[in-house]
C-alpha positions in Angstrom: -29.0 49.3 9.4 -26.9 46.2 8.9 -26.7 43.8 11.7 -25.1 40.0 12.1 -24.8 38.4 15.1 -22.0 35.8 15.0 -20.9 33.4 17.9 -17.8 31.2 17.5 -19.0 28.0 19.2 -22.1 26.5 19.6 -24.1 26.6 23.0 -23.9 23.2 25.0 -27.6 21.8 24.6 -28.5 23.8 20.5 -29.8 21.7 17.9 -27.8 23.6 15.4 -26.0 26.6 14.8 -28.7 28.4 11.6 -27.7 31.5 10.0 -30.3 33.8 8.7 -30.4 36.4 5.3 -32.8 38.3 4.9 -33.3 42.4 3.9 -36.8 42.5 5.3 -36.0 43.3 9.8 -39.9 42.0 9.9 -38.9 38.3 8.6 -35.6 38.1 10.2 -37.7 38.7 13.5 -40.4 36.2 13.0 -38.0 33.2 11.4 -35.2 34.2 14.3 -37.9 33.5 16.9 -39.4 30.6 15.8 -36.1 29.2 15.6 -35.0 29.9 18.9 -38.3 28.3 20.6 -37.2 25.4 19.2 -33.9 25.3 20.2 -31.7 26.8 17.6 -29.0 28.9 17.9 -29.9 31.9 15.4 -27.8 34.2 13.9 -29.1 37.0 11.3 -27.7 39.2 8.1 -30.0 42.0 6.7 -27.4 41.5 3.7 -25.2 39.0 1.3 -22.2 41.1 2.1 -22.6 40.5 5.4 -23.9 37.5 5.2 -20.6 35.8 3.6 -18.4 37.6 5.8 -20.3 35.7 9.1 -20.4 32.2 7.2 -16.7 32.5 6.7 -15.5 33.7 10.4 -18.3 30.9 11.9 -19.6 28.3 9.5 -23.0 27.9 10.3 -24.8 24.7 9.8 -27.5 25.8 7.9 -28.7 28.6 6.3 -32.2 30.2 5.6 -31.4 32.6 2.5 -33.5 35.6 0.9 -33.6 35.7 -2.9 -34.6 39.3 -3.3 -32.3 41.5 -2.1 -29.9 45.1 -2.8 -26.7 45.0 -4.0 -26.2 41.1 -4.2 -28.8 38.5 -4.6 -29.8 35.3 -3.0 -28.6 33.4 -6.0 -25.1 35.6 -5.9 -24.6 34.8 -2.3 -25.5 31.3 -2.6 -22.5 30.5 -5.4 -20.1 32.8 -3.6 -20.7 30.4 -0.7 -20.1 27.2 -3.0 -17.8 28.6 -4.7 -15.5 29.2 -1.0 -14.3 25.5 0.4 -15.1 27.3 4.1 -18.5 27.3 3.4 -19.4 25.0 0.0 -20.7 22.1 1.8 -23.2 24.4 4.0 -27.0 23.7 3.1 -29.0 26.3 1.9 -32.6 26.8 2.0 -34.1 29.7 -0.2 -36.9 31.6 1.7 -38.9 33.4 -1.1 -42.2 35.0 -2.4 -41.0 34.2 -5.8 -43.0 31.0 -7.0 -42.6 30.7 -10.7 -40.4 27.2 -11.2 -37.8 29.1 -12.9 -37.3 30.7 -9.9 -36.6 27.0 -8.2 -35.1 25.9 -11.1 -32.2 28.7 -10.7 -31.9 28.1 -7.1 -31.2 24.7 -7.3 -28.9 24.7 -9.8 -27.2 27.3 -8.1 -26.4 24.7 -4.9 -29.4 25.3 -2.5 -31.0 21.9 -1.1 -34.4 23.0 -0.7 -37.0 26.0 -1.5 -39.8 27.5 0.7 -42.0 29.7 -0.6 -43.6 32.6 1.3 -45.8 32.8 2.9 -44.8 29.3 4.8 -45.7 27.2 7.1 -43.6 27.0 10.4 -44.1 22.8 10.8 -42.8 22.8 6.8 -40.4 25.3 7.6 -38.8 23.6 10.4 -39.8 20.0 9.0 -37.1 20.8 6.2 -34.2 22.2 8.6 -34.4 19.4 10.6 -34.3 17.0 7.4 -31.3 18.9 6.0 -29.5 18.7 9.6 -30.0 15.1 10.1 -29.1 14.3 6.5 -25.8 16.0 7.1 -25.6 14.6 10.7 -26.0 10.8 9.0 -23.8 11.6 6.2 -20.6 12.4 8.7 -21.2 9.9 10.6 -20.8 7.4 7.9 -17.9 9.0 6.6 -16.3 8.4 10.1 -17.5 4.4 9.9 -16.3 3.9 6.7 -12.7 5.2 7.6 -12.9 2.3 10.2 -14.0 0.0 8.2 -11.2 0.5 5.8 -8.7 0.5 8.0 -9.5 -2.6 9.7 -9.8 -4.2 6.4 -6.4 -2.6 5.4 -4.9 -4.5 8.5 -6.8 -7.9 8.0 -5.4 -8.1 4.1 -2.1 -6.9 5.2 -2.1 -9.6 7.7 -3.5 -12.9 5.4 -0.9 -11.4 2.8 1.7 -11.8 5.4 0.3 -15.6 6.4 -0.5 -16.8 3.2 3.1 -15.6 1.9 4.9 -17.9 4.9 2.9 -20.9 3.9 3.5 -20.5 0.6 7.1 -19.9 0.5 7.7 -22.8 2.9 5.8 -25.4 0.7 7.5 -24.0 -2.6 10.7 -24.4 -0.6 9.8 -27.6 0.7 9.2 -29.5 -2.8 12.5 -27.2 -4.6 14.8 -30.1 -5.6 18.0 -28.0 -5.3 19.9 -24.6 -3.8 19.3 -23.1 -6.6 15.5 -23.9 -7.7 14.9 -22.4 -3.9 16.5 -19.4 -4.7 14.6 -18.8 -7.7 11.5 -20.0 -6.3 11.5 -17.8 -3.3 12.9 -14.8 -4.9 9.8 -14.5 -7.4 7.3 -15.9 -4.6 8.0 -13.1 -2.5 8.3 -10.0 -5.0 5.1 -11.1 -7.1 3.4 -11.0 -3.1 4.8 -8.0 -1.7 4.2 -6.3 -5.5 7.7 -5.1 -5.5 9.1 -5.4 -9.3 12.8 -7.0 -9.2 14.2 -9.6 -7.2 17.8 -11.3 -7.7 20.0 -13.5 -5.5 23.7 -13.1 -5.4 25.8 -15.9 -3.2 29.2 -16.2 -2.3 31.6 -16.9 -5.1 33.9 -20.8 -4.7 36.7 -18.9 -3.1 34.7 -16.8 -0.7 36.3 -13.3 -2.0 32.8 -11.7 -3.9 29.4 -12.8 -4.7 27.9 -13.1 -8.0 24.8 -13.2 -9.6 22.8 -16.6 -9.3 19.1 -15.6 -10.3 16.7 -13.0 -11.3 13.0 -12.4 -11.6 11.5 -9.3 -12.7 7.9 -8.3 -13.5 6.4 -8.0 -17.2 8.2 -5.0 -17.8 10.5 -6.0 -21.0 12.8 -3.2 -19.6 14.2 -5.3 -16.5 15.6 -7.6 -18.8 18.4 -5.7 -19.3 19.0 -4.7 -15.7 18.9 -8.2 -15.3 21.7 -8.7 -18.0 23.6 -6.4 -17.3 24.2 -7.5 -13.4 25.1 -10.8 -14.3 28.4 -8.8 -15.1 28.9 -7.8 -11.6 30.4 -8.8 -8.6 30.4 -7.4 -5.5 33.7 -7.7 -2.0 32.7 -7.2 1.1 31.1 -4.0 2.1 31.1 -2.9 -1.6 27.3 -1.9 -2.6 24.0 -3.2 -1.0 24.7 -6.9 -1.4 28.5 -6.4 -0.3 27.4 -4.7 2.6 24.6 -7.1 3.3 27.0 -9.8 3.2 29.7 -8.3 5.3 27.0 -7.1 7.8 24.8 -10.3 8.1 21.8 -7.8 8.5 19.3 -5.9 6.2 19.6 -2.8 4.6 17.4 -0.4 3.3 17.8 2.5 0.3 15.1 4.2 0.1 16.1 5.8 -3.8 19.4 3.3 -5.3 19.3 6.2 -8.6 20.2 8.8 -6.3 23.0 7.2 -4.7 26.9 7.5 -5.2 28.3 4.7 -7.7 30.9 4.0 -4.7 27.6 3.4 -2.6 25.2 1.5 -4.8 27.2 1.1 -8.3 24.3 0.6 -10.4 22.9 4.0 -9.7 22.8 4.9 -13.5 21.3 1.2 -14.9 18.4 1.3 -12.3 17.6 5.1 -13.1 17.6 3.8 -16.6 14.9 1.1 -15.9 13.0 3.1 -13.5 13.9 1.1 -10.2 14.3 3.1 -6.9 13.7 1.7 -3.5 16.1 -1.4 -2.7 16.4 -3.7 0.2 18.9 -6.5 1.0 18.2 -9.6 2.8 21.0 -12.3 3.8 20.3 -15.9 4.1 22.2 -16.8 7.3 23.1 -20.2 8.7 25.2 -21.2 12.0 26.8 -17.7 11.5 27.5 -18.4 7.6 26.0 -15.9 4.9 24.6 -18.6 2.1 23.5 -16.2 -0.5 21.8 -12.7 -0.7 18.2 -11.7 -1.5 17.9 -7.8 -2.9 14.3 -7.1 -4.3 13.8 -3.1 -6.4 10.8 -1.5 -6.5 9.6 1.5 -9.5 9.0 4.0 -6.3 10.8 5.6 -3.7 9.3 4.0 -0.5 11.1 4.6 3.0 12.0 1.5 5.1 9.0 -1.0 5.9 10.3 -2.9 9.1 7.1 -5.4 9.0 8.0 -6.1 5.4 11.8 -6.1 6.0 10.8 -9.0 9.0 8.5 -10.8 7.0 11.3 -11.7 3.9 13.7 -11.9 6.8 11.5 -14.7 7.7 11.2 -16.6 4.4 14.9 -16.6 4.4 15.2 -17.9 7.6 13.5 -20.5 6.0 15.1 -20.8 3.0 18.5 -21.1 4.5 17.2 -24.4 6.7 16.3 -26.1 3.8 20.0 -25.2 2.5 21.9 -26.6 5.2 20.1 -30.2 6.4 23.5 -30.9 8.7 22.9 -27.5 11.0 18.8 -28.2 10.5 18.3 -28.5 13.8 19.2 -24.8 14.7 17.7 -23.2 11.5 14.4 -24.6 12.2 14.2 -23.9 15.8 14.9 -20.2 14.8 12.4 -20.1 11.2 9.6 -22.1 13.6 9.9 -19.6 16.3 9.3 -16.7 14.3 6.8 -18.4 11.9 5.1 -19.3 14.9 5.6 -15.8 16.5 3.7 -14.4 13.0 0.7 -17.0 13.5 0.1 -16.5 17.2 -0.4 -12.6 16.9 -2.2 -12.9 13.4 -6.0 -11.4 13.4 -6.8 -14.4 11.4 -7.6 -17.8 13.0 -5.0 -20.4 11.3 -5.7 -24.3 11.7 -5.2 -27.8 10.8 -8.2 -30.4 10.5 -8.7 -33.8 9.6 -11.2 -34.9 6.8 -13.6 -36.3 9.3 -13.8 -33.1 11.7 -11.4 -32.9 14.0 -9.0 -29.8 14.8 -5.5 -30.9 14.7 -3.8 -27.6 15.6 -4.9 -24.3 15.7 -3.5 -20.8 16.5 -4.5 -18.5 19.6 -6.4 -16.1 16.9 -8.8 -19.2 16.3 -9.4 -19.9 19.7 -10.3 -16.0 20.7 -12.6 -16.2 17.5 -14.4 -19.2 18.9 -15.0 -17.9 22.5 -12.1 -20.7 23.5 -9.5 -19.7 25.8 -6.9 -21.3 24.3 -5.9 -23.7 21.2 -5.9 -26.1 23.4 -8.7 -26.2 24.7 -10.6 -25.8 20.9 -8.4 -28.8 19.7 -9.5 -31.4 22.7 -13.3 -29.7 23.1 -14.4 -30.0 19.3 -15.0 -33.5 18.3 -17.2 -32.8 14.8 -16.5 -29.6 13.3 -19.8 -29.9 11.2 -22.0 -30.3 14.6 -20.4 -28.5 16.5 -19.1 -25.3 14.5 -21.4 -25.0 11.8 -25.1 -23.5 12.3 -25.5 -25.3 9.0 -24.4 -28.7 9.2 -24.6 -29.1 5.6 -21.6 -26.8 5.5 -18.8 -28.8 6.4 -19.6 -31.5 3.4 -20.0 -28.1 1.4 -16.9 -26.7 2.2 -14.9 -30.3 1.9 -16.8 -30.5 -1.7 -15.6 -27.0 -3.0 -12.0 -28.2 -2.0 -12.6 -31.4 -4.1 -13.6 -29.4 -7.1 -10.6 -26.3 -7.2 -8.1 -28.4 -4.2 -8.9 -24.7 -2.2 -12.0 -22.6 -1.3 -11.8 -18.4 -0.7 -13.8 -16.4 1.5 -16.2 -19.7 2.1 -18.8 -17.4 4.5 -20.9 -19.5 7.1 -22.7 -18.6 10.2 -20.7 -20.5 12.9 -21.5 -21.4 16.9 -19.1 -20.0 19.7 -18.3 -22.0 22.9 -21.2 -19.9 24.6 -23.4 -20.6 22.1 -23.2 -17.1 20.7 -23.7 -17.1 16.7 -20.8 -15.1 14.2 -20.3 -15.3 10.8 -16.8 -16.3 9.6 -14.6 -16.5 6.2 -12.3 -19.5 5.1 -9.3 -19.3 3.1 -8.2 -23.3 2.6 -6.4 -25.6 0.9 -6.1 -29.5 0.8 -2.8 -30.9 2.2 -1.8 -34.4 0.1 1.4 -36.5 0.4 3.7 -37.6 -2.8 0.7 -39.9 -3.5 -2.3 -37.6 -3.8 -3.8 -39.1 -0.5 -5.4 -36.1 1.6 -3.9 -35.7 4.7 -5.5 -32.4 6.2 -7.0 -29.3 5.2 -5.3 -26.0 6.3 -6.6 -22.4 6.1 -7.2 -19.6 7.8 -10.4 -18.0 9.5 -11.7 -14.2 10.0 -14.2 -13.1 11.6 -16.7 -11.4 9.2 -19.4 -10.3 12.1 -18.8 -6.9 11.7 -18.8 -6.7 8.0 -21.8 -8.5 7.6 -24.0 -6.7 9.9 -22.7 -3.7 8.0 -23.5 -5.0 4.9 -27.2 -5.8 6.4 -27.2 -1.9 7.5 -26.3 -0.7 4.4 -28.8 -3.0 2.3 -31.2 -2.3 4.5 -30.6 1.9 4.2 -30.2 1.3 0.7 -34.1 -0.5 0.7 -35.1 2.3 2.4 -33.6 5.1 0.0 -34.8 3.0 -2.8 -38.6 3.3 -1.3 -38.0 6.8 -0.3 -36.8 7.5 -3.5 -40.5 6.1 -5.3 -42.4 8.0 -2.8 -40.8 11.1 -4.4 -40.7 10.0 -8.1 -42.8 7.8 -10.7 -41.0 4.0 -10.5 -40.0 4.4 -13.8 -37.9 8.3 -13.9 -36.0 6.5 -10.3 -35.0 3.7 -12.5 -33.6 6.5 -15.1 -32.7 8.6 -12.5 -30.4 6.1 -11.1 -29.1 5.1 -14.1 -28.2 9.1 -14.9 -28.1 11.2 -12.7 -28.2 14.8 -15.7 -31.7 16.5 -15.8 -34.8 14.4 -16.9 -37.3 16.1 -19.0 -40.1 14.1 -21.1 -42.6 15.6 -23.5 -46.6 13.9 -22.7 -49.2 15.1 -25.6 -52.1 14.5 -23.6 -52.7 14.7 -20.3 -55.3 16.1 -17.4 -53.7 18.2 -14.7 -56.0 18.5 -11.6 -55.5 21.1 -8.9 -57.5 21.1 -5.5 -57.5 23.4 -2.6 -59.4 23.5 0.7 -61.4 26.3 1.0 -61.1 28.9 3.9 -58.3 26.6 5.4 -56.0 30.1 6.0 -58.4 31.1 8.0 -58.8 28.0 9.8 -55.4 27.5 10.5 -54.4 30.7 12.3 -56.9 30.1 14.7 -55.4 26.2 15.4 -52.4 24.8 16.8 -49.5 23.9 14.5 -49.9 20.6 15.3 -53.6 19.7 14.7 -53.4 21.6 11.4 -50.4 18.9 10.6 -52.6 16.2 11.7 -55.5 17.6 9.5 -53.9 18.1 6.3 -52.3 14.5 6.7 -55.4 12.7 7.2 -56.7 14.6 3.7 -54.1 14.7 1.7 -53.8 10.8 2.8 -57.3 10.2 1.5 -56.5 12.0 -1.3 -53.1 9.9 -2.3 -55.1 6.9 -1.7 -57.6 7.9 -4.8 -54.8 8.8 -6.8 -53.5 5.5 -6.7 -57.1 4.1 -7.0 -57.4 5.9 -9.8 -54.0 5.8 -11.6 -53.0 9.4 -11.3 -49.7 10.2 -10.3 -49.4 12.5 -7.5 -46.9 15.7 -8.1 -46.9 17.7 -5.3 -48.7 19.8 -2.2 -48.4 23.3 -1.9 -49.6 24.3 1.8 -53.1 23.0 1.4 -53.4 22.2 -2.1 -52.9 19.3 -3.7 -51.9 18.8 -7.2 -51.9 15.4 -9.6 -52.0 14.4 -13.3 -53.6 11.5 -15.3 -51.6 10.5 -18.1 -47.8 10.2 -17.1 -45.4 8.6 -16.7 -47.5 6.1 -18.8 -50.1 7.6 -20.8 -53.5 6.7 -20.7 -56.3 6.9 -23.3 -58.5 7.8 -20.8 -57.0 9.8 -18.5 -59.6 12.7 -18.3 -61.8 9.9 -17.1 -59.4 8.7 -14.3 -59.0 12.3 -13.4 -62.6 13.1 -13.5 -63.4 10.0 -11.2 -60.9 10.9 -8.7 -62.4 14.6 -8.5 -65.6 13.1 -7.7 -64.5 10.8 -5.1 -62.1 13.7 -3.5 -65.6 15.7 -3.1 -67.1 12.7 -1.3 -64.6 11.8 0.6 -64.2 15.6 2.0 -67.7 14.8 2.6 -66.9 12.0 4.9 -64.2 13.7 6.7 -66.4 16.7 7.9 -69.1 14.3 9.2 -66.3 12.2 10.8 -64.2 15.1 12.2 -67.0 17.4 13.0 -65.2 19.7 10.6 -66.9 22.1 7.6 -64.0 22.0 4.9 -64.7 22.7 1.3 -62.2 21.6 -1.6 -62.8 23.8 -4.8 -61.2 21.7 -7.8 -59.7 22.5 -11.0 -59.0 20.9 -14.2 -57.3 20.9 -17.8 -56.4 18.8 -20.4 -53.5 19.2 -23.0 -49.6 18.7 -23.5 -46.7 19.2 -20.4 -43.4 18.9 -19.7 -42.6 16.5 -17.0 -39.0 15.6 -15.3 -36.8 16.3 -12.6 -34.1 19.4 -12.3 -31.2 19.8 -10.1 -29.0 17.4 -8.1 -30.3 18.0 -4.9 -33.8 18.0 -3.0 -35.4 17.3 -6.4 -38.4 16.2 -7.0 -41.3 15.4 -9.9 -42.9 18.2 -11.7 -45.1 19.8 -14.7 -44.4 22.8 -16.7 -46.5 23.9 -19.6 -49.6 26.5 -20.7 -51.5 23.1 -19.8 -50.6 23.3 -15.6 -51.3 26.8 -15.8 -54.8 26.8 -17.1 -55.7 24.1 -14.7 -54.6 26.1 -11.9 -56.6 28.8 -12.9 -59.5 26.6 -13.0 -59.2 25.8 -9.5 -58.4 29.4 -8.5 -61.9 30.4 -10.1 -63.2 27.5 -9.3 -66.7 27.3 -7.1 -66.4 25.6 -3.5 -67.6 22.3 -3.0 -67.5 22.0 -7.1 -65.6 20.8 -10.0 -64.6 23.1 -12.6 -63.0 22.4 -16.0 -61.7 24.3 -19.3 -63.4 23.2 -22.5 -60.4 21.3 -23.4 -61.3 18.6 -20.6 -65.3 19.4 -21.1 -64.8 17.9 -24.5 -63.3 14.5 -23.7 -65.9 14.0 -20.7 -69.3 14.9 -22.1 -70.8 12.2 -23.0 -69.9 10.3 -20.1 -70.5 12.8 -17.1 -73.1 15.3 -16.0 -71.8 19.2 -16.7 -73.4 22.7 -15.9 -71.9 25.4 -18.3 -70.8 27.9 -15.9 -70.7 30.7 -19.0 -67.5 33.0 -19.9 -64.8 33.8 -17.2 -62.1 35.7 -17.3 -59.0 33.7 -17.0 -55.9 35.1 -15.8 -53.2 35.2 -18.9 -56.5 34.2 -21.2 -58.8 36.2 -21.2 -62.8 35.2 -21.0 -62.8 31.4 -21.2 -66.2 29.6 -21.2 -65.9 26.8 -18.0 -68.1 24.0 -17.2 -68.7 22.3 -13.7 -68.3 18.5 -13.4 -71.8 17.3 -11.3 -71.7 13.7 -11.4 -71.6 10.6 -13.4 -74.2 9.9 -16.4 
């Protein structure tokens, strides 16, 4: 009978939406109740087929997938799933008797996250969903906090870009000795900040009837050059192309493609197509009603119109076109100051002025919000020593005025600064040294941001990244995470010599179905605890647990000449120690122990989930040699018997029969000599 019970949304109050595949009605019974007592929503497939169809009408968030089953496999259903972008991002836990690591092997590489084998354990079983869950929880969460991050950082560049171009352009235009050296200066000033690639400046010819071509700048691009020569042919009437109809306008114009358009409209259509150039704007330089020259910048992409950038050259004309005409300055600054000042008041970024010794001189409302003032005003008159007052560091003001000595500016200078409540943020500096005709230093001018934000996610994130990095060495050998890091492919190293040892509580299946699933967590911890303690004691390196045994290795990931020895000593201890427990715990466990010497494989598979592991005839043998092993004893194969008598006590145990082997003569570890 096939069955699948699919729901499109998500009860209020579910931990998570899992879906079940499994041929086996028994198993899909058990796992679907288990879920639900803890709060998932479950839904079930006795097949792939079906399966596939449910995860693609309601993507689940998990799901808990069968290997062995008719018509399509685990492994098929689990790369049909990767393979669909509905469903190729949905973890997938294999659920399977199979327990060979070829088995694992292939279901990792085929995209599932994790592998339980049956029969489990219900805490492991739901220790891992929850894992998975939360993982995928965390990771869209900080996709979400990223976006934001960017953006605001998106906004805060636009925004310095914007400042630092208006201070800029009105210095350069400030110190240019004639009309001309302005236009040329602010022509390249802007286009190299905006990042647009050609910029000319036509102005009105002596009779007033056309403009003509008065100067160029173009980007590295030896192709411009001959745009550039080419226009200095041209002149443009009134309302005849972009700067004729600049001119004649008085306003700004935008193209968003000049190849495309009609000679009659653009009349360069052909040379810019030529050279690449597409998106054109026009700016005039206006005074007392009086067009002074025209400002057209080209860029090698269609781009539709940018109002913020369109205002922001608007601005630097503004500017330009005061410096042109000193007898109507009056009236040109009023109007360049007002909407310089209008830029600087809304700015994110704090902007001031400061004296040598300390003191604010001006300062923009930005700066004040930043500082907890509630207005410039009130920062100017209330701060008396900017290095007392501001800095948590007092050592920072003399630092920052010494960076500006050695380069004349500083950029992003970070410091942990002091609100007007007391309150503590970090800030950045962007600053330069202000100097008259002289050299003498007048004031410093920058700008300010605040960095809080940035910096306590920069703390998060080194702090998460601490704790991957420790999570990450309590999964691997120090050594294969450095590697691992490094290269990400499959890690697989060859060891001549090693001893595997295997251990296993005796009679703990019984025990546990007869104890709650939380005191059998508890108990296992507080062993397998004790146990990784010796390991470290010891020098072994710890590889896994399977239910309640315990598996490590002397030898790797450095060998050892004596690892049988380290192994041997930990076996001992690990009998003791159970010892311990059972007269601490009132308890009567038995560990039966197994060991081996010889070569293995060791490395990590997969992408996902992975983890340390050994392969070879060597891990197999000393499995079996816990498998046949005696209770409360340590047995060993004659490989490891040889290294280890003359130092320790042995019985000879006489011929077993070893799975795969045949009869294999065994010897019990008793003690120390």
């Amino acid at each position: 009978m096939e069955e699948i019970l699919l729901n499109e949304e998500q009860e209020p109050g579910l931990k998570g939406d899992i879906l079940i595949v499994d041929d086996t009605p028994n198993n899909l019974r058990l796992l679907s109740a288990m879920l639900a007592q803890q709060g998932y929503q479950v839904r079930k497939a006795i097949n792939g087929k079906i399966a596939l169809k449910g995860a693609q009408m309601a993507p689940p968030d998990l799901i808990l997938l069968d290997i062995n089953m008719p018509e399509m496999n685990g492994y098929e259903v689990c790369q049909k799933l990767k393979s669909l972008p509905e469903t190729s991002k949905i973890p997938i836990i294999f659920i399977s008797a199979l327990d060979e690591a070829l088995d694992k092997v292939k279901a990792f590489e085929v995209g599932g996250v994790d592998y339980i084998t049956k029969p489990f354990q219900v805490p492991e079983v739901l220790a891992r969903i929850e894992n998975q869950l939360a993982q995928t929880r965390l990771n869209e969460e900080l996709k979400i906090k990223n976006k934001q991050l960017e953006q605001e950082i998106r906004d805060r560049e636009k925004a310095e870009i914007e400042i630092r171009l208006l201070l800029a352009t009105t210095q350069a235009i400030s110190r240019a000795a004639d009309f001309h050296s302005a236009l040329k200066v602010t022509i390249g000033l802007v286009a190299e900040t905006i990042g647009w690639d050609f910029s000319e400046a036509w102005i009105p010819a002596n009779d007033g009837t056309v403009l003509e071509y008065a100067e160029g700048w173009y980007t590295s691009d030896i192709n411009l050059e001959e745009f550039k020569q080419k226009s200095l042919k041209f002149t443009f009437a009134p309302h005849i192309g972009l700067p004729g109809r600049v001119w004649a306008n008085k306003e700004p114009e935008w193209i968003e493609d000049v190849s495309t358009e009609q000679n009659q409209f653009f009349l360069r259509p052909q040379l810019a197509a030529k050279v690449g150039l597409k998106a054109g704007f026009g700016i005039p330089i206006v005074v007392n009603d009086e067009v002074l020259a025209v400002l057209i910048f080209f860029k090698k992409e269609s781009i539709p119109e940018q109002s913020h950038l369109v205002q922001l050259v608007n601005a630097v004309a503004t500017q330009l076109g005061s410096l042109i005409q000193r007898k109507q300055a009056e009236e040109a600054l009023r109007l360049s100051e007002e909407r310089y000042h209008s830029i600087v008041d809304n700015a994110v970024e704090g902007i001031f002025q400061t004296t040598p010794p300390g003191r604010y001189v001006s300062a923009n409302a930005a700066l004040a919000r930043i500082y907890g003032f509630d207005s410039p005003e009130e920062l100017v008159s209330s701060v008396h020593n900017i290095a007392t007052e501001v800095y948590i560091d007092q050592q920072r003001r003399q630092e920052f005025i010494d960076a500006i000595e050695q380069n004349n500016a500083v950029h992003d200078f970070e410091s942990l600064v002091r609100r007007k409540d007391g309150s503590k943020i970090w800030v950045s500096e962007n600053a330069r040294a202000v100097r008259d005709s002289t050299g003498k230093l007048l004031y410093y001018e920058g700008t300010v941001s605040d960095i809080t934000a940035r910096k306590l996610a920069q703390e998060a994130l080194h702090e998460q990244q601490q704790k991957t990095e420790q999570l990450l060495l309590n999964i691997l050998p120090e050594p294969v995470a450095h590697r691992l890091k490094q290269d990400p492919s499959a890690i697989a190293d060859h060891f001549e010599d090693v001893t595997v040892l295997f251990a296993d509580l005796v009679g703990f299946t019984e025990f546990s179905a007869s104890t709650s699933p939380g005191e059998l967590v508890n108990i296992l911890n507080v062993v397998f605890s004790e146990f990784d303690r010796l390991a470290e004691r010891h020098g072994l390196e710890k590889i896994k647990t399977i239910g309640d045994a315990y598996m490590a290795v002397a030898g790797l990931p450095f060998p050892h000449p004596d690892h049988a020895c380290l192994a041997a000593e930990m076996a001992l201890d690990m009998l003791a120690g159970i010892d311990e427990f059972n007269q601490k715990m009132a308890k009567s466990f038995n560990v039966r122990i197994g060991m081996n010497t010889g070569p293995v494989v060791a490395g990590v598979i997969g992408i996902k989930k992975f983890s340390y592991d050994l392969w070879g005839d060597t891990v197999n043998i000393a499995s079996r040699m816990e498998t046949t092993g005696v209770p409360g004893a340590i047995q060993v194969s004659p490989a490891t018997y040889e290294l280890l008598q003359d130092r320790y006590q042995f019985v000879e145990r006489g011929s077993i029969s070893i799975k795969g082997k045949g009869d294999m003569t065994t010897y019990l570890l008793t003690g120390r000599k």
